[in-house]
Backbone as JSON Lines, residues from 0, in Angstrom:
{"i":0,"aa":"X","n":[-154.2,60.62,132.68],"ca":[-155.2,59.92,131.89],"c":[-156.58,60.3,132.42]}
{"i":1,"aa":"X","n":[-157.67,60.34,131.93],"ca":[-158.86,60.73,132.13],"c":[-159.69,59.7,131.21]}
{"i":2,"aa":"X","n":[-160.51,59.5,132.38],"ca":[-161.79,58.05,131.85],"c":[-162.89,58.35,131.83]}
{"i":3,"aa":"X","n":[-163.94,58.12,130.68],"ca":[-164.87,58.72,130.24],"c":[-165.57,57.47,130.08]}
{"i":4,"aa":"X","n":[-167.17,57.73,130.85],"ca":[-167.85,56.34,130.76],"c":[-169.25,56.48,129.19]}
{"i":5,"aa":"X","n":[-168.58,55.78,128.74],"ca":[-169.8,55.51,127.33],"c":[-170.66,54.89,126.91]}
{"i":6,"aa":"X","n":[-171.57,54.66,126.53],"ca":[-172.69,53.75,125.99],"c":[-172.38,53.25,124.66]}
{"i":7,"aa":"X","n":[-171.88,52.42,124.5],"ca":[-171.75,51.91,122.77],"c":[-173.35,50.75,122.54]}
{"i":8,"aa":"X","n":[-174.05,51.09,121.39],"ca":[-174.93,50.07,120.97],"c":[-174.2,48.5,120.1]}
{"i":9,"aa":"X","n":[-174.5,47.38,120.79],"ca":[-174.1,46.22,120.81],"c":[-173.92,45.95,119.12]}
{"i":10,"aa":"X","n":[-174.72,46.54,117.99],"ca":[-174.35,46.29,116.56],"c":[-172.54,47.37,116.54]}
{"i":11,"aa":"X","n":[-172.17,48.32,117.57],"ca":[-171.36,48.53,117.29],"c":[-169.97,48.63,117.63]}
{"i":12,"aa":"X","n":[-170.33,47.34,118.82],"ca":[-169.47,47.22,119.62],"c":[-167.99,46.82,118.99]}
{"i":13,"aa":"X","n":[-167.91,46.03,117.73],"ca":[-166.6,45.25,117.08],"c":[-165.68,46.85,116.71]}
{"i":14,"aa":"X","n":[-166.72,47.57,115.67],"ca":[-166.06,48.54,115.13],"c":[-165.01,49.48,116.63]}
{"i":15,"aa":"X","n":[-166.01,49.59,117.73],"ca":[-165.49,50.25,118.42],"c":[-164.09,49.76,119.11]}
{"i":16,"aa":"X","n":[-164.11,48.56,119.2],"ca":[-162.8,48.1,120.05],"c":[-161.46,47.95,118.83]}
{"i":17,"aa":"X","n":[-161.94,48.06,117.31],"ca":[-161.24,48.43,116.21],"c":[-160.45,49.63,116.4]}
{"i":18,"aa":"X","n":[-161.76,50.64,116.23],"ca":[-161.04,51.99,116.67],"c":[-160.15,52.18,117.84]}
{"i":19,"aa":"X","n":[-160.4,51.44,118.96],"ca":[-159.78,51.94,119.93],"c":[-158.46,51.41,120.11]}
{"i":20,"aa":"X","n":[-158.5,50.45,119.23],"ca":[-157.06,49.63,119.19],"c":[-156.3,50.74,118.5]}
{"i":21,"aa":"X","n":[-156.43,50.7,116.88],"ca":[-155.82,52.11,116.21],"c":[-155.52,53.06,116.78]}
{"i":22,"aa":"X","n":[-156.12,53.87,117.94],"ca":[-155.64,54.9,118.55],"c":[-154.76,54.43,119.66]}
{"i":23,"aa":"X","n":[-155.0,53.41,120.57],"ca":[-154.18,53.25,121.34],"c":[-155.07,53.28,122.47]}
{"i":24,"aa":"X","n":[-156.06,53.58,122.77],"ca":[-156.59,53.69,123.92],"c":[-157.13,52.61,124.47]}
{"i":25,"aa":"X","n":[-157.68,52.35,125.82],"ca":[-157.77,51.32,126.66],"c":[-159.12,51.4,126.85]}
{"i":26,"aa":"X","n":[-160.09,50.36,127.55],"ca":[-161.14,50.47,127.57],"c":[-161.72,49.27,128.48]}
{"i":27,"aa":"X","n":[-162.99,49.19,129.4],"ca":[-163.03,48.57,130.84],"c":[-164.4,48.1,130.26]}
{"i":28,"aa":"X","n":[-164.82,46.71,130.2],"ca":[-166.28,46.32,129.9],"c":[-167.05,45.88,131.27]}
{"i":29,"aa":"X","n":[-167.89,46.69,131.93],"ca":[-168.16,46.87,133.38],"c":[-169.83,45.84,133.27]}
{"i":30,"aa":"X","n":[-169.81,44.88,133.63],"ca":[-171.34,43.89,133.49],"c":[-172.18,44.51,134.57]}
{"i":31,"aa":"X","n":[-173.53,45.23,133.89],"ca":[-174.58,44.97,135.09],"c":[-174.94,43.9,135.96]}
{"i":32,"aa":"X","n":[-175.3,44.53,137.21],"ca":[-175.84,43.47,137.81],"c":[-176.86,42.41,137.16]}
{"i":33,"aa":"X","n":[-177.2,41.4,137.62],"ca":[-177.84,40.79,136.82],"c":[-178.66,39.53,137.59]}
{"i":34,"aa":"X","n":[-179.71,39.21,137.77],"ca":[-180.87,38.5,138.84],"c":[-180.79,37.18,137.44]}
{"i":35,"aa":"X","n":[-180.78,35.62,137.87],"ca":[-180.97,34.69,136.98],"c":[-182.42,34.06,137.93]}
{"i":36,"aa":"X","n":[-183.15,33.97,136.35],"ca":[-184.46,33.23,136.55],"c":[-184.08,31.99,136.74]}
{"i":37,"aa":"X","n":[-184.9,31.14,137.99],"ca":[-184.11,29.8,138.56],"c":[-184.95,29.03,137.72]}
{"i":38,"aa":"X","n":[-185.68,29.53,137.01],"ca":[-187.13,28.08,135.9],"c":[-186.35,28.1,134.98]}
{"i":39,"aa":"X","n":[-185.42,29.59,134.17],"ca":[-185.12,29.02,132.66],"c":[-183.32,29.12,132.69]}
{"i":40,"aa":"X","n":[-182.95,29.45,133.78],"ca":[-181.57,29.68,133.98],"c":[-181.03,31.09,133.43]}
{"i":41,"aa":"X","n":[-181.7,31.62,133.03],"ca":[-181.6,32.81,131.88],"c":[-181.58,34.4,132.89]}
{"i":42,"aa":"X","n":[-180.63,35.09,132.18],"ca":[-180.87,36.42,133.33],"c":[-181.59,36.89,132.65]}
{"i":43,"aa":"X","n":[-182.11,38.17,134.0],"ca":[-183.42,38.61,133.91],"c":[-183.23,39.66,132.66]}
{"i":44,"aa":"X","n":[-184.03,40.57,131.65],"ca":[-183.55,42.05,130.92],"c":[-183.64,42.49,131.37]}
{"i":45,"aa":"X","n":[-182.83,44.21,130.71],"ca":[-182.72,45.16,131.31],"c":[-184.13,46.05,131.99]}
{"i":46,"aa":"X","n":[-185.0,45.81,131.56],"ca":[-186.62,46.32,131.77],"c":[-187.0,45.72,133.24]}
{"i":47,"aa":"X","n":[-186.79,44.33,132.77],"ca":[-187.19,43.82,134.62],"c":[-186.09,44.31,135.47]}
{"i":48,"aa":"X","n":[-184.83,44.21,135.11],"ca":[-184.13,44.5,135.87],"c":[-184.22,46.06,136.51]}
{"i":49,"aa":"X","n":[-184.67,47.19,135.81],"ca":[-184.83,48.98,135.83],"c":[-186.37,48.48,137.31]}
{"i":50,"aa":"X","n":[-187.25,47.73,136.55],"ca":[-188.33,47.59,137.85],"c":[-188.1,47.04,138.57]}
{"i":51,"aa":"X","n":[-187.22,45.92,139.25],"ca":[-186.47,45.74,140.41],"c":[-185.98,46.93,141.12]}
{"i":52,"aa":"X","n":[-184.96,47.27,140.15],"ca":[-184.11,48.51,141.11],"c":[-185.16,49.55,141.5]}
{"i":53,"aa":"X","n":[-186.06,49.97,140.49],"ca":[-187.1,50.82,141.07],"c":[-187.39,50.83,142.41]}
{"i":54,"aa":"X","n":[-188.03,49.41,142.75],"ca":[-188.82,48.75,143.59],"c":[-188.0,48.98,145.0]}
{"i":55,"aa":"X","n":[-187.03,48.45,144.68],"ca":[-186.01,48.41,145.63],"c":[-185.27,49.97,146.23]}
{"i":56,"aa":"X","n":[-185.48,50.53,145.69],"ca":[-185.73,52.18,145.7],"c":[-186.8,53.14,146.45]}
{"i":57,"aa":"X","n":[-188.02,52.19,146.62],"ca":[-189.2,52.38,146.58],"c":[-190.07,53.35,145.69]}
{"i":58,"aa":"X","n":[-189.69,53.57,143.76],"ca":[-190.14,53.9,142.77],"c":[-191.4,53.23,142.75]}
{"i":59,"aa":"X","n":[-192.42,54.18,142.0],"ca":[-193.41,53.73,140.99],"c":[-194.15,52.57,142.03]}
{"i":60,"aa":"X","n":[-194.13,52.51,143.4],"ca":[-194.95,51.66,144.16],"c":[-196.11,52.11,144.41]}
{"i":61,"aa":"X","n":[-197.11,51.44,144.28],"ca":[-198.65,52.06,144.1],"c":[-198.88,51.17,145.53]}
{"i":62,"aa":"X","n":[-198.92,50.71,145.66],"ca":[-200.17,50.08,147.26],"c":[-198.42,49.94,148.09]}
{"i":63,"aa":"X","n":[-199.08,50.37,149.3],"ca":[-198.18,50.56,150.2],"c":[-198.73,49.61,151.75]}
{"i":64,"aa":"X","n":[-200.0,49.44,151.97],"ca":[-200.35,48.99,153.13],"c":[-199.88,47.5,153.06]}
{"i":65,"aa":"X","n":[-201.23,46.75,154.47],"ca":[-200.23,45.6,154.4],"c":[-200.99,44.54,153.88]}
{"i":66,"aa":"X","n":[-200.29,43.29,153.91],"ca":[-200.22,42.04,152.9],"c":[-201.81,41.83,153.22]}
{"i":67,"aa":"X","n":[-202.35,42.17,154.42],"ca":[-204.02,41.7,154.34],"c":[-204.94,42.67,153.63]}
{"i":68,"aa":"X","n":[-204.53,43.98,153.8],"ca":[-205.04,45.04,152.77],"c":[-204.85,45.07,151.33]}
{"i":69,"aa":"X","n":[-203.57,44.42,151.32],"ca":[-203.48,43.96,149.49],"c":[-204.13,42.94,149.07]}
{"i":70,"aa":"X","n":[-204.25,41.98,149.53],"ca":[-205.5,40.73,149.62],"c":[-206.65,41.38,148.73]}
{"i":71,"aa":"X","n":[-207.25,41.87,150.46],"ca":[-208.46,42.62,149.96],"c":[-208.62,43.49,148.48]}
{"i":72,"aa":"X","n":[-207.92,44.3,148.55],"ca":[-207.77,44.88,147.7],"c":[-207.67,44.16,146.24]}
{"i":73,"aa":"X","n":[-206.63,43.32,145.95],"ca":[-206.74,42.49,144.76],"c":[-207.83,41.44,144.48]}
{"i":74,"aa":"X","n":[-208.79,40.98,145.57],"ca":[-209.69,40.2,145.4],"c":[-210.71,41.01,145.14]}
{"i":75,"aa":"X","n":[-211.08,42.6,144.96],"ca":[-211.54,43.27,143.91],"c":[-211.85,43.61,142.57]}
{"i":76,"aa":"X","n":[-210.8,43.17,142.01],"ca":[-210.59,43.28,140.78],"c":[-210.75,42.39,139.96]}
């Protein structure tokens, strides 16, 4: 057997588990990680979630010094 990981868009998710029944094949629904906002109970989207992982990566980080230089710095603007 050989497993092939896919992207299905969520308007077409019914049809797909249709098809896959008809053929016979099997199929694994794998949940992203997922951060819940503690104000609305609600998980975070996929957008905040891509700039987390960024972050956490150290992507797309613009100021790097420290918490008293960012101070400064934001009390600039």
């Amino acid at each position: 057997m050989t497993s092939i990981t896919i992207n299905i868009p969520n308007k077409e998710v019914g049809f797909f588990k249709k098809m896959m029944e008809k053929l016979g094949w099997t199929y694994q629904v794998i949940e992203k990680p997922r951060l819940i906002d503690p104000e609305t109970g609600k998980s975070l989207n996929d957008k905040t979630m891509r700039v987390i992982e960024d972050a956490r990566n150290d992507k797309g980080i613009e100021f790097t010094g420290t918490v008293n230089e960012f101070k400064r710095w934001a009390e600039t603007l």
